[in-house]
C-alpha positions in Angstrom: 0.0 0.0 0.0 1.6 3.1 -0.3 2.3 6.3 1.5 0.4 9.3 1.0 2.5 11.9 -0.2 1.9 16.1 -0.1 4.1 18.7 -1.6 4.5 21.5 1.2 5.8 24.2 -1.8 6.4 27.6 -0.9 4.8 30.2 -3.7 5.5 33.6 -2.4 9.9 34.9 -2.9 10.3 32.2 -5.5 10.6 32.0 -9.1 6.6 31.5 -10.6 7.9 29.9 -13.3 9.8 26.7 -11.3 6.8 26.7 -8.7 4.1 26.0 -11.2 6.1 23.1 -12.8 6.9 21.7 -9.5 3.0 22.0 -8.3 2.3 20.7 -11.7 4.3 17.9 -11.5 3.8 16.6 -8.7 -0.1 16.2 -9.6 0.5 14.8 -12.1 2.9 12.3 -10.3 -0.5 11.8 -7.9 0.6 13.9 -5.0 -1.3 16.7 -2.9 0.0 20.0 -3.1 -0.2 22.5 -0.1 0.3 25.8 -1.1 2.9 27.4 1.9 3.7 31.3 2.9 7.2 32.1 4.3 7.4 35.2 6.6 11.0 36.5 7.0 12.3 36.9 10.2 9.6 34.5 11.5 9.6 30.8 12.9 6.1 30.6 12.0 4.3 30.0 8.4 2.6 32.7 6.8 -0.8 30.6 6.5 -2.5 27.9 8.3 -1.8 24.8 7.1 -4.0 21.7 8.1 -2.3 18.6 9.7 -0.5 16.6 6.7 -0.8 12.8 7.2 1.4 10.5 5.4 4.7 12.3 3.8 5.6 15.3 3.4 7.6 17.1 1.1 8.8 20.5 1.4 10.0 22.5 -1.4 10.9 26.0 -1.5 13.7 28.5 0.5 15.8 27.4 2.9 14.2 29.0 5.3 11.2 26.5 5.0 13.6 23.4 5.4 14.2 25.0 8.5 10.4 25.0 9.4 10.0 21.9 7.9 12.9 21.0 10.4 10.7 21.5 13.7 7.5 19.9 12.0 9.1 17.0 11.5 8.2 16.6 8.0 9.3 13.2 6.7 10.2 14.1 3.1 12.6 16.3 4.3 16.1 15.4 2.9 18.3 17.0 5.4 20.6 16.1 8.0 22.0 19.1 10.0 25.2 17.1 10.4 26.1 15.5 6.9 25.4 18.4 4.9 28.7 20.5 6.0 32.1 20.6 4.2 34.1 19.5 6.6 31.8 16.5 7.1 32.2 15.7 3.2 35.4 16.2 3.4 36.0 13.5 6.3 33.8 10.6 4.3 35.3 11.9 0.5 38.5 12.4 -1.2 37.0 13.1 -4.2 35.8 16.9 -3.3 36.5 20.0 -5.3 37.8 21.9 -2.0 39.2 18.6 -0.2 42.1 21.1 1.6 40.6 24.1 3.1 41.0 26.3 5.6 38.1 26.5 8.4 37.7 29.1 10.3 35.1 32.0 11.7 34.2 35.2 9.8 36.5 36.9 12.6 39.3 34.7 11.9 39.0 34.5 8.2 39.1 38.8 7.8 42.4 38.5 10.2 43.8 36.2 7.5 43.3 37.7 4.8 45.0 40.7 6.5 48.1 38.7 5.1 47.4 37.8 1.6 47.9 40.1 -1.7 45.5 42.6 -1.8 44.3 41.1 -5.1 44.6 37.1 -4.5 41.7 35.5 -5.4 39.8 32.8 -3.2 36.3 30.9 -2.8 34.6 31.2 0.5 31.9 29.8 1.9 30.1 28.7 4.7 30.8 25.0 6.3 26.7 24.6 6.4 24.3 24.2 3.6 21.7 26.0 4.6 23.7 28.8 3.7 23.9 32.4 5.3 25.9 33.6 1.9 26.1 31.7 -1.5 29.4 30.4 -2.4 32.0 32.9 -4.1 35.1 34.0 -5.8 36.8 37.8 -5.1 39.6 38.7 -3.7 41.5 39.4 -0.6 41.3 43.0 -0.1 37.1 42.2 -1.0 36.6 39.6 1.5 38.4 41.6 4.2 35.7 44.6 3.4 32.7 42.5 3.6 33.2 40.5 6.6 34.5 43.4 8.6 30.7 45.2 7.6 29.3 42.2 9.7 29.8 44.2 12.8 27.4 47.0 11.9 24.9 44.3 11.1 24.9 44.2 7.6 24.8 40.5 6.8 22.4 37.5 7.9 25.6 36.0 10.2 28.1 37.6 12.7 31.9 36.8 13.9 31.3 33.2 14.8 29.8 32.1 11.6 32.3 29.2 10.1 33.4 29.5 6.7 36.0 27.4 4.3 38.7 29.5 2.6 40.3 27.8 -0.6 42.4 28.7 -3.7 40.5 29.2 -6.9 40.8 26.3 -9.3 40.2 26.1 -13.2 36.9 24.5 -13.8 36.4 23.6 -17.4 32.5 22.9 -16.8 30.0 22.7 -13.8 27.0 20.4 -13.6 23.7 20.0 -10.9 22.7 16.5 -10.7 19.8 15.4 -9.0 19.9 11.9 -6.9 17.2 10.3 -5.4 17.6 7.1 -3.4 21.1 7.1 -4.6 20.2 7.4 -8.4 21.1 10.3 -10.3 17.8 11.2 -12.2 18.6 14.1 -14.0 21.1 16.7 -14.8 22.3 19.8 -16.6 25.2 21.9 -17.2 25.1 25.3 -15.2 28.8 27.1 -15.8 31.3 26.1 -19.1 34.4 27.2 -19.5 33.3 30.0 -17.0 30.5 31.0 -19.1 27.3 30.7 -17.6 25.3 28.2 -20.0 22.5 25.9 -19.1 21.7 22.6 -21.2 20.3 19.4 -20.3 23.0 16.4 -19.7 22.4 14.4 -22.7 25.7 12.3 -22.7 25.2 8.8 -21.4 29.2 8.8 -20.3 28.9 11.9 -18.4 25.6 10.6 -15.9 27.9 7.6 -15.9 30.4 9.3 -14.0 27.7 11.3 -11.8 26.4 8.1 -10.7 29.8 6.6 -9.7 30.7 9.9 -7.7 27.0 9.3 -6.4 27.7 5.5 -5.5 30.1 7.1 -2.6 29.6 8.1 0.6 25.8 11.1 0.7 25.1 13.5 3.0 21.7 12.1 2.5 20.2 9.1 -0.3 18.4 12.1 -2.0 20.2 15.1 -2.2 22.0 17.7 -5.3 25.4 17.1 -6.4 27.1 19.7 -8.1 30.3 18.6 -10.2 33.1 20.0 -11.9 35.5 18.7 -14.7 38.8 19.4 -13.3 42.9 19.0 -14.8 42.3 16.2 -12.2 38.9 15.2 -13.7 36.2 15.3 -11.8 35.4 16.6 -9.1 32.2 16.6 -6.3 31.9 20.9 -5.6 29.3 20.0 -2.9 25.7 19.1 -2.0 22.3 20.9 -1.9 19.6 20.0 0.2 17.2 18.9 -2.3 13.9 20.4 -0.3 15.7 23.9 -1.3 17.7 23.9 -4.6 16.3 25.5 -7.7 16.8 23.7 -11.4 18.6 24.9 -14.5 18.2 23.2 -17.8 16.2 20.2 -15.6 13.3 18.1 -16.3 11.2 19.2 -13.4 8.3 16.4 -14.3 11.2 13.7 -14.0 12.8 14.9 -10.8 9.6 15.5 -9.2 8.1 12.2 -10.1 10.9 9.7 -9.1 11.0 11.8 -5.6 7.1 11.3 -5.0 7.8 7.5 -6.2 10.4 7.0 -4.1 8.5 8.7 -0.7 5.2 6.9 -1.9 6.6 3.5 -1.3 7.8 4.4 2.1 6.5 2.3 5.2 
């Protein structure tokens, strides 16, 4: 028999065009769909929602996998502890940024006190659900906007941990999307530095997506971003899959094997 399943999906802040092939989808694929409000700077949804039964599956910002988080919502795909980079770093050797430098905000804007003004480097925070996007500037930039954290310009403070790492050439950038530990779908998001999104059509490369995705997961259905290194490739890190948005995707595919896979469980 299976599971009931309801899509929790946020509709306000996000892009219309995603949401309505999401909410589309997953009608199609035979699920519920619960319309959901997020209220910034709130703990509480922006409308009532009525007591789900069965499984449920949020989609939208982060901040709602952080709501789904105390509602206990079973299609969540999130664990607080397995999606950080120090904690894929410790179960892979295959990662993008396998030697970093951890540190707080505090730390990391006393060391780049030392480098050249116009090094370059990518920083990041250690979580996922992420209080700044992953980016590359340079020294003199970094030292600028973490120092503005003490007149409370940003969304984290002093203590926040971040990873630190030397820019690498990246001929091309994929998002794949793996549920149960299969990679359903993918598409290119970055070549040759060029933004440029297509759908994966090469059998070869989700062959190689799925042996990077036959390794240690933060979680058995999550986002895996890659990159095609000099040293081939390369795992840049994981999404939670409740709150990552698509590129060149197909929606109906990712949505249906996800409401397949939570529909058959106990």
């Amino acid at each position: 028999m299976s599971t009931p399943v309801t899509w929790a999906i946020q509709t306000n802040f996000i892009a219309d065009e995603q949401i309505r092939r999401v909410w589309s989808a997953a009608e199609d694929a035979g699920a519920r769909v619960q319309d959901v409000l997020v209220v910034p700077f709130s703990d509480e949804l922006g409308n009532e929602v009525p007591p789900l039964d069965g499984v449920v599956i949020p989609y939208g910002a982060t901040k709602l996998t952080r709501l789904a988080q105390k509602r206990g919502w079973r299609g969540l795909c999130f664990d607080e502890a397995a999606f950080r980079v120090d904690a894929w770093n410790r179960h892979r050797d295959d990662m993008l940024n396998q030697h970093v430098r951890q540190m707080s905000v505090r730390e990391c804007m006393a060391a780049m006190q030392d480098e050249d003004e116009e090094s370059r480097w990518f920083v990041r925070p250690v979580q996922d659900l992420k209080h700044f996007d992953g980016t590359v500037t340079v020294a003199r930039e970094i030292r600028r906007w973490m120092s503005s954290v003490d007149s409370g310009n940003y969304s984290f403070d002093g203590d926040t941990e971040v990873i630190v790492a030397p820019v690498q050439k990246l001929h091309g950038e994929w998002r794949f999307f793996v549920v149960d530990g299969q990679v359903v779908d993918g598409s290119s998001y970055r070549i040759a530095g060029q933004r440029l999104a297509n759908a994966v059509a090469r059998p070869e490369l989700y062959e190689t997506a799925q042996s990077l995705a036959d390794g240690w997961l933060p979680h058995r259905t999550c986002v895996m971003d890659v990159a095609l290194t000099d040293e081939g490739y390369k795992v840049i890190e994981f999404n939670t899959f409740n709150s990552s948005g698509f590129y060149a995707h197909d929606i109906e595919k990712i949505v249906a094997a996800v409401t397949r896979h939570f529909a058959t469980q106990a």
